[in-house]
C-alpha positions in Angstrom: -7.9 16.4 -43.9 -6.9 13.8 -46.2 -3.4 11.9 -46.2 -1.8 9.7 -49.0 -1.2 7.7 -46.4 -3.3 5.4 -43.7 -2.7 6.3 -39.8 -3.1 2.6 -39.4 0.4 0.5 -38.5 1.3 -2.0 -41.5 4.8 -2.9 -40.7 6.8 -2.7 -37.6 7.5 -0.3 -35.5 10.3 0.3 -32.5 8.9 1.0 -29.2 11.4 1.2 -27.2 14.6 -1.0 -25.9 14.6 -4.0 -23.9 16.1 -2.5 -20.7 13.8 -0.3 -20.7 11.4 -2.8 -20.1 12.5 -4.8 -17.0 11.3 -8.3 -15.4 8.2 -7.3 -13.2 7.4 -3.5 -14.4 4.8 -2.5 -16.1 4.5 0.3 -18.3 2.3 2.7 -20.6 3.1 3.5 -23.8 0.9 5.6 -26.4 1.5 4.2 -30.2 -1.0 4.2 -33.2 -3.2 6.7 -31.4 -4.0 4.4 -29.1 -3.3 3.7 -25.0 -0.8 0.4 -24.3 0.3 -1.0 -21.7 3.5 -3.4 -22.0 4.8 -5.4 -19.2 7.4 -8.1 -18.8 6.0 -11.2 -17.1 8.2 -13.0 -14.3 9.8 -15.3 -17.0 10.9 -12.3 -18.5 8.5 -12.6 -21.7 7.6 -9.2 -22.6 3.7 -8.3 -23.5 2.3 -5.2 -25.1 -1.7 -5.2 -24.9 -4.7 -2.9 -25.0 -4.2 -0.6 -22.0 -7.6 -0.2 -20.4 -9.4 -2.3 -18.7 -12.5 -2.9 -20.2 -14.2 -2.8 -16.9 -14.4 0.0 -16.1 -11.9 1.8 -17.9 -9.0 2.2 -15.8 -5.3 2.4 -17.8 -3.6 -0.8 -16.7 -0.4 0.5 -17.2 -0.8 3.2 -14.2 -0.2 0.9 -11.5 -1.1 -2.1 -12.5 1.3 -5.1 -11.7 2.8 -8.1 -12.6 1.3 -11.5 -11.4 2.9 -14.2 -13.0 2.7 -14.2 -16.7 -0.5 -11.9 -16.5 -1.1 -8.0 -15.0 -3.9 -6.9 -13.1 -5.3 -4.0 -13.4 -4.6 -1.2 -10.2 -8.7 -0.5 -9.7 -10.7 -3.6 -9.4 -7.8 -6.1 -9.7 -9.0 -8.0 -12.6 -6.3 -9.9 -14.1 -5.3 -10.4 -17.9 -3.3 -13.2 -19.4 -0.8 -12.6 -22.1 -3.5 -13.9 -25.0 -5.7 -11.0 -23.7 -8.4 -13.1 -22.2 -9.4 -11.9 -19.1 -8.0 -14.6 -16.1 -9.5 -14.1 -12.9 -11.7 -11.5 -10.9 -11.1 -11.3 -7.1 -14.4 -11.0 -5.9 -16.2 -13.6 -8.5 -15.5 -17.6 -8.6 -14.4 -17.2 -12.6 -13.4 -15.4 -15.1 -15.4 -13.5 -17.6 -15.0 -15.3 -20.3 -16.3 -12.6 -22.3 -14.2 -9.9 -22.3 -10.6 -9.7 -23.3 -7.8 -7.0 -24.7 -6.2 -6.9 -27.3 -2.6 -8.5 -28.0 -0.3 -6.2 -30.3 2.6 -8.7 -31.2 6.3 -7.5 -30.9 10.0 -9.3 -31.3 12.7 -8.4 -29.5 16.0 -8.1 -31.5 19.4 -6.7 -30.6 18.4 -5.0 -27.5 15.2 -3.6 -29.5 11.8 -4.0 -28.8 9.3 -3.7 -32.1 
């Protein structure tokens, strides 16, 4: 089917409202056609980035949890930093460096979260 329009986001969109989005919790959301996961670090930045791990696929935001200003994921515990670059691996002595997520930017204004 064809659309005058493109499914692709070009301006911004609300997702929600900052209380819903409290210091430590992490979330999934589903915008864009696409699997999220926003979380709101322990300085109370909040983050909205790809939601699966690109591991081995789990969804970060079902169970994953807060560890400083990054979130690991719930199945292998593989942590991601707020720029989407992939911070530590528990069993491993460094990152991989060559994997990452993707970082959707957002503002928060007036108790809204786009």
């Amino acid at each position: 089917m064809e659309v005058p329009f493109t499914w692709k986001p070009t301006g911004w969109f609300q997702i929600g409202w900052s209380a819903e989005f409290p210091t430590g919790e992490v979330r999934p959301l589903r915008f864009f056609g696409e699997d999220l996961v926003a979380y709101r670090d322990e300085g109370g930045e909040l983050h909205v980035l790809e939601g699966h791990c690109p591991h081995l696929g789990a969804h970060i935001g079902h169970g994953g949890t807060v560890a400083g200003d990054c979130v690991e994921c719930p199945y292998h515990g593989w942590v991601w930093g707020p720029d989407g670059e992939n911070k530590r691996i528990p069993y491993q002595d460094r990152p991989n460096t060559s994997q990452h997520l993707r970082v959707w930017p957002l503002s928060e204004q007036y108790g809204c979260v786009f």
